[in-house]
C-alpha positions in Angstrom: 39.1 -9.0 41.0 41.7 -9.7 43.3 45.3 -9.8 42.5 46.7 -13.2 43.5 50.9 -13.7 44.7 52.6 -16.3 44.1 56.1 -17.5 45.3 58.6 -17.8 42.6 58.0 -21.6 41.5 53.9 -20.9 41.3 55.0 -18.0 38.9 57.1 -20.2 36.5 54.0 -22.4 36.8 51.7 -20.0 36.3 53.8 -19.0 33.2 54.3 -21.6 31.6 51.3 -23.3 32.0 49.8 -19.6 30.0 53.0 -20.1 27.5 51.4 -23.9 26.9 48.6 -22.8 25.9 50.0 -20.8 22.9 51.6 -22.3 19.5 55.8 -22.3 19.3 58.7 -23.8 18.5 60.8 -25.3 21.3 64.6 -25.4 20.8 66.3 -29.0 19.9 68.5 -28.4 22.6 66.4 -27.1 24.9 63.9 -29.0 27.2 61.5 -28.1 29.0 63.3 -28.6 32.2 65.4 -25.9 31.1 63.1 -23.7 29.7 61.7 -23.6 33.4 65.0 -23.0 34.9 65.6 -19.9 32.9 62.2 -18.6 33.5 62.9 -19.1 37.1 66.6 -17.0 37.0 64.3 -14.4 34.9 61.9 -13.9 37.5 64.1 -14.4 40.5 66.2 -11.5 38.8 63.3 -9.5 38.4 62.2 -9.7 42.3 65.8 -9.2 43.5 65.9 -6.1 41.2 63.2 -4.1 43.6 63.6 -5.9 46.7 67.6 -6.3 46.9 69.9 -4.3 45.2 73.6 -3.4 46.3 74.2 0.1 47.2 76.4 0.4 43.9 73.5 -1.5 41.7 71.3 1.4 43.0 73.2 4.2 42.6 74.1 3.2 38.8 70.4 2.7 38.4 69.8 6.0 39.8 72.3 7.7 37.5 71.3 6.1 34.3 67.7 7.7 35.1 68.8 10.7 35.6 70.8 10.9 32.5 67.6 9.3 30.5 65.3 12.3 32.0 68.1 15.0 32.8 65.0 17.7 31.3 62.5 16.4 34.0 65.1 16.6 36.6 65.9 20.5 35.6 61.9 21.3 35.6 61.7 19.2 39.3 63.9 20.9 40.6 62.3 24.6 39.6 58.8 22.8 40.5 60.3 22.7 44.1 61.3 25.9 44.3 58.2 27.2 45.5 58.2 24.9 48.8 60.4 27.0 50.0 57.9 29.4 51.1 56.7 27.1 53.5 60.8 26.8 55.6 61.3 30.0 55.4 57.7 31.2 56.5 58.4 28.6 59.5 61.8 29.7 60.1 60.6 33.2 60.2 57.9 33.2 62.6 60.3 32.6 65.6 63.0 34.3 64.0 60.8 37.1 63.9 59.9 36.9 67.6 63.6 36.8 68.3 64.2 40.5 67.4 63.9 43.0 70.3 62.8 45.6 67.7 59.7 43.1 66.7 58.7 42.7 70.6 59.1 46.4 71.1 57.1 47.8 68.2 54.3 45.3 68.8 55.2 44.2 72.0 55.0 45.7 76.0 57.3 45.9 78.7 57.5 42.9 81.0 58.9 44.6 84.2 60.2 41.4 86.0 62.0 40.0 83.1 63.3 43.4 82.1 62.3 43.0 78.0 59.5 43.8 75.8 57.5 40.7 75.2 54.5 40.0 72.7 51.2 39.2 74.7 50.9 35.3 74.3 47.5 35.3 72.7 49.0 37.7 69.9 52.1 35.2 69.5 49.7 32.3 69.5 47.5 34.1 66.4 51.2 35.4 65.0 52.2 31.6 64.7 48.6 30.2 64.2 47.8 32.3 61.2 50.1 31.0 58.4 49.0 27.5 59.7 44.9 28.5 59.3 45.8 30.0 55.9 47.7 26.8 55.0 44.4 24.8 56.2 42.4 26.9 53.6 44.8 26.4 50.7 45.8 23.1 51.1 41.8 22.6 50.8 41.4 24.7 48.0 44.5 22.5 46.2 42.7 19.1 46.7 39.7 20.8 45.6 40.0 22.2 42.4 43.6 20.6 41.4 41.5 18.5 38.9 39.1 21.3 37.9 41.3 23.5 36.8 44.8 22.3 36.3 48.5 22.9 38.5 49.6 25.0 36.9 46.8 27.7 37.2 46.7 27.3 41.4 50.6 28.0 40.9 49.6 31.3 39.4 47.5 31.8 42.0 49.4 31.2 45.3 52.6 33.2 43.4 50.4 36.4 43.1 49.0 35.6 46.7 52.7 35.6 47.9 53.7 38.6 46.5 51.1 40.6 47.9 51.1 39.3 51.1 54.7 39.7 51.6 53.9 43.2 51.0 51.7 43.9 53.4 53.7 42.0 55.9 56.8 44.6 55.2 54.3 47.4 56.0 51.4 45.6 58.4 51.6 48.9 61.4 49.5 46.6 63.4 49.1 43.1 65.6 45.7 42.9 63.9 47.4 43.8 60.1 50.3 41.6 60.7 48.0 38.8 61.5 46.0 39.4 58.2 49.0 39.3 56.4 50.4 36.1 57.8 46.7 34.7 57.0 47.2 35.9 53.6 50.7 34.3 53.0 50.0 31.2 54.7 47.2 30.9 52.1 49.8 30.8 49.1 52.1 29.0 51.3 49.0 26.5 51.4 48.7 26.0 47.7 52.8 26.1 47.0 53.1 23.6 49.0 50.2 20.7 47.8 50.8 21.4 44.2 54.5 21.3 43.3 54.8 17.4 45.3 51.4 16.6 43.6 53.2 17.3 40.1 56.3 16.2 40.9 55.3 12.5 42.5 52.9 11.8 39.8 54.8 12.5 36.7 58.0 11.2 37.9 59.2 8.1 37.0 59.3 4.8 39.5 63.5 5.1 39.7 63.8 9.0 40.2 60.5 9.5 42.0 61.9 8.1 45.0 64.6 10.9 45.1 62.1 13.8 43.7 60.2 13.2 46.3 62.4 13.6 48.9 63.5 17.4 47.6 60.1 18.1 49.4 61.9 18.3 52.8 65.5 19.5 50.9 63.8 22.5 49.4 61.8 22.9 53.6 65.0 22.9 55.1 66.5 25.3 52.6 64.0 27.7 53.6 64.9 27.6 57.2 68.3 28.0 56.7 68.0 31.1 54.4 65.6 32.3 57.3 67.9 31.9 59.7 71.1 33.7 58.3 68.8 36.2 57.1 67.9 36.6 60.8 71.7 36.3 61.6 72.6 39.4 59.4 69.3 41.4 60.2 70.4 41.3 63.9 73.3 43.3 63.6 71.0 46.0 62.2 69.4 48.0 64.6 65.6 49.0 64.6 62.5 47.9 62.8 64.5 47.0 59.9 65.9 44.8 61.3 62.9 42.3 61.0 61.3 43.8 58.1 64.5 42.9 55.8 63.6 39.3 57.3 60.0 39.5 56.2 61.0 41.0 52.0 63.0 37.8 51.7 59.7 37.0 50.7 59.4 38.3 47.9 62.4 36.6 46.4 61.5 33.2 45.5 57.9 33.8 44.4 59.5 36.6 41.8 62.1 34.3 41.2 59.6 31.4 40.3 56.7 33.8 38.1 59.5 34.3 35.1 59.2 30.9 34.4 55.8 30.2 35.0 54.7 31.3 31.4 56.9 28.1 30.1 56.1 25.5 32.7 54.3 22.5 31.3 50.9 21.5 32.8 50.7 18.4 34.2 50.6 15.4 31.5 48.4 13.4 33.8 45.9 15.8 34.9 45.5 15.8 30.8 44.6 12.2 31.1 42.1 12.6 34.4 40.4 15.1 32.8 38.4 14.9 29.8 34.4 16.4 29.1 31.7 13.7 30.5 29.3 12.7 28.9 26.9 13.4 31.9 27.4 17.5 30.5 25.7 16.3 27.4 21.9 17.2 26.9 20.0 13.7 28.1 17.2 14.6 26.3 15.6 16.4 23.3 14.0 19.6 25.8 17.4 22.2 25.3 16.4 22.2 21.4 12.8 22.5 21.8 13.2 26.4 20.8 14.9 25.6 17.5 13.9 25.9 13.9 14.6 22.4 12.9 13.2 21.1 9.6 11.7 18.2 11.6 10.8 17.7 15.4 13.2 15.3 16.7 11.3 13.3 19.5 12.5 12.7 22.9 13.4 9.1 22.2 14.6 9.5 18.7 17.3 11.6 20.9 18.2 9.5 23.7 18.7 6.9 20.5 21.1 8.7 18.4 22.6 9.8 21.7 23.3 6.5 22.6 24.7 5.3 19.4 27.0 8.3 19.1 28.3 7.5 22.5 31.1 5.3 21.8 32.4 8.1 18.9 31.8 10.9 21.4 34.3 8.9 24.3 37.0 8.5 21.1 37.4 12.0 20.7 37.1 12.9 24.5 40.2 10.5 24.7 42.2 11.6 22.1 41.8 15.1 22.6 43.1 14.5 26.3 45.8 12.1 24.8 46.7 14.5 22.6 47.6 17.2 24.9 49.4 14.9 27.3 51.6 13.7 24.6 52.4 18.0 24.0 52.9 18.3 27.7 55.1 15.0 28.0 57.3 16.1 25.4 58.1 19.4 27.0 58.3 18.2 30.2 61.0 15.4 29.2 62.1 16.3 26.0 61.6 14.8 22.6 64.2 11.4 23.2 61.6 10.3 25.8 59.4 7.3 25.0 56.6 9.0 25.1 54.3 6.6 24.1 55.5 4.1 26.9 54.8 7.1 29.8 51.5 7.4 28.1 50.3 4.1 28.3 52.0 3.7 31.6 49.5 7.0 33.0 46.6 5.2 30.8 47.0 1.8 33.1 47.8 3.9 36.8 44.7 5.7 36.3 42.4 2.9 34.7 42.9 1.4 38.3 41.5 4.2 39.9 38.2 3.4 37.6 38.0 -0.1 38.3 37.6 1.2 42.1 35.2 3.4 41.0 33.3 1.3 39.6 33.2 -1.3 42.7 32.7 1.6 45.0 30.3 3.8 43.0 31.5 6.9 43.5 34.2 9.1 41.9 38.0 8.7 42.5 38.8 12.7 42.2 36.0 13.1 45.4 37.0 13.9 49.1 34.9 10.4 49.8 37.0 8.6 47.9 40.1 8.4 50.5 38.0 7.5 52.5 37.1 4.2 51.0 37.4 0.5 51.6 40.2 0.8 49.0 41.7 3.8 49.9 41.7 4.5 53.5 44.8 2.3 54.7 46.5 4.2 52.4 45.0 7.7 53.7 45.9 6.1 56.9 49.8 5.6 56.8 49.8 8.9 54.5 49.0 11.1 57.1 50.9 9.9 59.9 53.9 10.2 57.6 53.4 13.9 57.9 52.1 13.8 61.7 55.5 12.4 62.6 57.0 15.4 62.0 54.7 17.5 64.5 54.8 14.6 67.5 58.7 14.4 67.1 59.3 17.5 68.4 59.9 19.5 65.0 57.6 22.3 65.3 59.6 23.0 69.3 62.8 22.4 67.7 62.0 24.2 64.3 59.5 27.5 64.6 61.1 28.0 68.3 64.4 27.3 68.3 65.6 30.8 68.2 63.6 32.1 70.7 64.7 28.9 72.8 68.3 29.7 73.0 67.6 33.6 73.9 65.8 31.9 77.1 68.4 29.6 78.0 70.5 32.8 78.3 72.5 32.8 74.9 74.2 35.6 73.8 74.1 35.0 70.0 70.7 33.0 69.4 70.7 34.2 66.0 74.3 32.7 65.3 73.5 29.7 66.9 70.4 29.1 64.7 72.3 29.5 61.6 74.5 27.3 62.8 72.1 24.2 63.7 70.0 25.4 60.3 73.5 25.0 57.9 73.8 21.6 60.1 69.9 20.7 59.3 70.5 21.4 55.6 73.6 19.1 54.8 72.3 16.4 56.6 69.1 16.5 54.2 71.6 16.6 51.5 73.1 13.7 52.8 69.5 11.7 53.2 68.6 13.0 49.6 71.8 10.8 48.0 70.5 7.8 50.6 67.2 7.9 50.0 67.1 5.2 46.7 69.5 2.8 49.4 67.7 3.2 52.6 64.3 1.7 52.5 61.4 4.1 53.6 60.4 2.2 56.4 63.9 2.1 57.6 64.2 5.5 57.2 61.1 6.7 58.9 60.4 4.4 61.5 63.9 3.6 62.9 64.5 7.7 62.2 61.5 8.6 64.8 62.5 6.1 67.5 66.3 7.6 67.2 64.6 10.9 68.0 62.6 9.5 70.9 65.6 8.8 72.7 67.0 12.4 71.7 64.1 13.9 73.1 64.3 12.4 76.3 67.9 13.3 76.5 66.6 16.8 75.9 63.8 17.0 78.2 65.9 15.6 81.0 68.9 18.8 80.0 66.0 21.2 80.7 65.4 20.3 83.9 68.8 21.6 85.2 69.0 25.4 85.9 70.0 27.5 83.4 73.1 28.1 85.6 74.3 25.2 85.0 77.0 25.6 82.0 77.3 21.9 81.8 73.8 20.7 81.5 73.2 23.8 78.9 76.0 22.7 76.9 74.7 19.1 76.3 71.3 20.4 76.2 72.5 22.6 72.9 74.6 19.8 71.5 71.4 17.7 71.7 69.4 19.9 70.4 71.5 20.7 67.1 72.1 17.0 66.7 67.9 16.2 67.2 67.9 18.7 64.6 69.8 17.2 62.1 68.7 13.6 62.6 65.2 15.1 62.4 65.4 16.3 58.8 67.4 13.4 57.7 65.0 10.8 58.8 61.6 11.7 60.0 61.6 15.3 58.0 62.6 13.5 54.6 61.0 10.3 54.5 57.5 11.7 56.1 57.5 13.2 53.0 57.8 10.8 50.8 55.8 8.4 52.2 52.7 11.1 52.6 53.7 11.4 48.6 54.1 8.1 47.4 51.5 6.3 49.3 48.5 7.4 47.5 47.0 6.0 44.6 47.1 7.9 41.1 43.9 8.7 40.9 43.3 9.7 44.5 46.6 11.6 45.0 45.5 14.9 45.1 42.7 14.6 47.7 45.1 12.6 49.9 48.3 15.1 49.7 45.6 18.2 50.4 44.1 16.2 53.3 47.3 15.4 54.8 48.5 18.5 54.4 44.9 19.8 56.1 45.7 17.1 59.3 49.4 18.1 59.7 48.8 22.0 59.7 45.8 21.4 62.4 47.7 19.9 64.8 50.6 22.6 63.9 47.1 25.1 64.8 46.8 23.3 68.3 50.9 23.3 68.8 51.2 27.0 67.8 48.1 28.4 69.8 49.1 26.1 73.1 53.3 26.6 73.0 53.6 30.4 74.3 52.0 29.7 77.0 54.4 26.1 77.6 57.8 28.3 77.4 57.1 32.0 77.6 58.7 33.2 81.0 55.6 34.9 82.2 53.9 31.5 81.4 54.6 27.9 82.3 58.1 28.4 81.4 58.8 24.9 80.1 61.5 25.2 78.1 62.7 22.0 76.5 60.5 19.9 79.1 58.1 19.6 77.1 59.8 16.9 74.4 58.7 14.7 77.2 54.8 14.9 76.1 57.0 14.5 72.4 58.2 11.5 73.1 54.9 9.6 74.4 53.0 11.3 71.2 55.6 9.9 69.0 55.8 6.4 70.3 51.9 6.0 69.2 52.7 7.3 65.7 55.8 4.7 65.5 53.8 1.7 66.3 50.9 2.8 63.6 53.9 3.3 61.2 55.9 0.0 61.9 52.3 -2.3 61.4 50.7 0.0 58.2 53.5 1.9 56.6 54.1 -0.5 53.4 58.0 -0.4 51.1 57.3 2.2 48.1 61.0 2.6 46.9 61.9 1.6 43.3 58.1 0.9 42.8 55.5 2.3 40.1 52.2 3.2 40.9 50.7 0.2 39.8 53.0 -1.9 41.3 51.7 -0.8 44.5 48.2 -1.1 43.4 48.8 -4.6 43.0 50.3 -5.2 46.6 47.5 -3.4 48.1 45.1 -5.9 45.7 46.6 -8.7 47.0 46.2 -8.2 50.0 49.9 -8.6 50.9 50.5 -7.1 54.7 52.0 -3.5 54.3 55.1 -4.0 56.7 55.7 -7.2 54.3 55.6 -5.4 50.7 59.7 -5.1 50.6 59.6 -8.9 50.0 57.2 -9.0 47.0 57.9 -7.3 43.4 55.5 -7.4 40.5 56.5 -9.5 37.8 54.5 -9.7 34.3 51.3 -8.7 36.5 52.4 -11.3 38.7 53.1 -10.3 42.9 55.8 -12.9 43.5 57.7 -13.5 46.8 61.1 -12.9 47.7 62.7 -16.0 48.4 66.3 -14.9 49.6 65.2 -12.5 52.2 68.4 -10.6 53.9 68.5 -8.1 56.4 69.0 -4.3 56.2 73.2 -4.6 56.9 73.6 -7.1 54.7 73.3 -4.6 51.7 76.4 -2.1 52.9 78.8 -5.2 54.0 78.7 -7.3 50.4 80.8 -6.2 47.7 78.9 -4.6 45.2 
């Protein structure tokens, strides 16, 4: 059944016409006038508490949930850690190119440019295969998330990381090396679906806005450590100079397996999963061979089958209960109501049966996102994440380094560090905005910023290189793109390819997103060399033009489909979608008592910086 919204005068109505229908005691000196007035404050309260509070109002809100659930902060924040993988493993692919001891050992001479260069169908596979491993386990993640737990596939791509990066340190050939990246990009694949899978569905509506956003934080932090690892391992001459690059990872995966023995499982993959009775014998045949003091008929069976049924689901549900109470309490401590986050999983993911049962068909299957009540959602999901690609990122990112040797910079290496420190203290900074700027704000007024950086950019590159002037603004822009990048499009695609989903589906969508955004990395990292490598096109930064007409198509999908998820829970979003409230229109609507009720002071974006909180 459809949920129905009201403005906020239906609602009273609607509420106390329900309250009329039930026996009490009204006040002597209260009428009923002013019972509806009050109501009406209540509710008008209510709605301005998601849709409209002060910068200060947020921030206080923010604090007092962090103080409430300082534990699940401490195990977010190590849950991250393993993202990190996927900046630094992005970082270090043109990093890696970048060193003349990495073109030389598995490089040849290019005679007209005077340097050792790597054939560009060997840096195409170099850079393509951590992408086709991530493919693989960012499949594998949506996959068997739900069969067998988080917390075992984080076992998994930590052993698959550490014996990658091995080989990597020692691979003496193209063909090894690109086994090795295939290998690692596999873990990377799995480290990086799981940890915002957890994260996003155990975290509560007021901090999961801001866990959510570490996605990027903990990305970013990767590059940078990539790139002043690449700063310091260019002073060293030889091959060790890039293999000290590649045994930085090692570090976090060994860093992360110490506490891997103590990390809770999931609470709500407790709740999804549970033994069906569709495992259950259906009929009297699998006890035909037994020595039973009477036969026990086929229907006699399917009888006492059927009557036990009801006892057999009580069991199933507090045996699953019962273990996501033990994981709740270690994952927030023992002062957390428990019970309330509980109940609260117990109603998120009893909408994801209700669809189930109107769709017929399971809401842990890959066919499920792509269903009548799921694939708007699917929708806006992945062009969260395909924002990043058509902005310019993976140009700006993976081949930044190897961009400024070709411009003719002396100290690539140092300028990399430079733009990557930049990168990561602006996504600090979007991190401690990200509960005051609204995600659509954030993402889609962030992407057309960079549209006009890019053709700033593009139109730099098309001066000679001899031309200090024009190489000077084009670096400027460059580093600046950089950081608006991560504090806009780089954080909030994130969150809104995290928070989007519905409970029950959330997996599937985060692994298919993930599968989208590292196929077009695929095409971008097999068709690039040949764009900016001298002996090739020779591009350069041109190419942000064909950026900034990709990006302007992703914009416009965004600005009609991508709906307002901050301060919300997961079934407050459920019940927008059931509404059938337009997505670019959910920031005026709030949930009240099961109610959707309208926003009737609407204000714009400014006005919430310039009142006094």
């Amino acid at each position: 059944m459809a949920t129905r919204k009201y403005s906020i005068d239906a609602a009273v109505s609607a509420q106390m016409a329900e309250k009329s229908g039930s026996v009490h005691m009204e006040s002597a000196s209260r009428t009923p006038s002013d019972e509806v007035e009050v109501r009406r404050a209540s509710i008008k309260e209510e709605v301005r508490q998601v849709t409209d509070l002060t910068a200060k109002e947020q921030y206080s809100k923010l604090g007092a949930a962090i103080k409430a659930d300082k534990r699940f902060c401490l195990w977010t924040l190590y849950t991250m850690l393993l993202v990190f993988g996927w900046g630094y493993d992005n970082g270090l692919s043109g990093v890696a190119i970048a060193f003349p001891a990495f073109r030389e050992y598995y490089g040849h001479y290019y005679a007209q440019g005077d340097q050792f260069v790597i054939p560009a169908l060997w840096q195409s596979l170099w850079n393509a295969a951590s992408t086709i491993g991530q493919v693989f386990g960012g499949y594998a993640a949506g996959q068997f998330a739900d069969i067998l737990g988080r917390k075992l596939l984080l076992y998994t791509a930590v052993t698959l990381s550490l014996a990658s990066s091995f080989a990597l340190v020692f691979a003496p050939s193209l063909p090894v090396l690109f086994l090795s990246k295939l290998l690692l990009g596999l873990s990377i694949g799995l480290s990086t679906a799981i940890p915002p899978l957890y994260v996003t569905e155990n975290a509560p509506a007021n901090l999961r806005s801001t866990a959510s956003s570490l996605t990027n934080v903990t990305i970013v932090l990767g590059f940078f450590v990539s790139s002043l690892t690449g700063y310091g391992a260019s002073k060293i001459d030889g091959v060790w100079s890039y293999k000290l690059a590649f045994c930085m990872t090692f570090l976090v995966p060994a860093i992360y397996a110490c506490g891997l023995p103590f990390f809770p499982e999931s609470p709500v993959w407790y709740m999804k999963k549970g033994t069906s009775l569709t495992h259950l014998p259906t009929s009297s045949a699998p006890f035909s061979g037994l020595e039973t003091p009477s036969q026990i008929s086929s229907s006699q069976f399917d009888v006492e089958l059927q009557r036990l049924e009801p006892k057999l689901n009580l069991i199933v549900l507090l045996g699953r209960e019962e273990n996501a109470r033990r994981s709740c309490l270690r994952l927030f401590g023992k002062d957390s109501d428990i019970d309330g986050r509980i109940e609260m999983m117990r109603l998120e993911l009893k909408k994801g049966e209700d669809s189930a049962h109107d769709s017929k068909f399971s809401q842990t299957s890959w066919r499920a996102i792509f269903s009548k009540e799921h694939r708007a959602r699917t929708f806006v999901a992945v062009l969260g994440l395909q924002s990043q690609n058509f902005s310019g990122g993976y140009f700006a990112n993976t081949y930044q380094t190897y961009y400024f040797e070709l411009i003719g910079q002396a100290d690539p290496f140092r300028l990399t560090a430079i733009s990557s420190t930049l990168q990561f203290l602006a996504n600090l900074v979007a991190v401690v905005l990200s509960d005051v700027i609204p995600r659509r704000k954030g993402l889609v007024g962030g992407g057309v910023i960079l549209m006009f950086w890019s053709v700033i950019i593009a139109g730099c590159s098309m001066a000679p290189t001899t031309n200090a002037a024009a190489v000077t603004a084009l670096l400027a822009f460059m580093i600046t793109w950089s950081m608006l990048y991560t504090a806009t499009v780089g954080c909030y695609g994130w969150a809104v390819a995290q928070e989007t989903a519905a409970q029950a589906t959330r997996p599937k969508t985060i692994s298919f997103v993930l599968i989208c955004q590292q196929l077009t990395a695929l095409m971008l990292s097999s068709v690039f060399p040949f764009f900016i490598n001298p002996d090739q096109l020779n591009w350069g930064g041109k190419i942000m033009f064909l950026f900034v007409g990709a990006e302007f198509f992703i914009m416009t999908g965004l600005y009609f489909f991508q709906p307002e998820t901050k301060n919300r829970t997961n079934v407050d979003i459920d019940m927008l979608y059931d509404a059938g409230i337009p997505q670019r229109k959910f920031k005026n609507f709030a949930v009240v008592d099961g109610q959707v009720v309208e926003n009737e002071d609407k204000k714009g974006f400014l006005s919430r910086f310039s009142r006094k909180a």
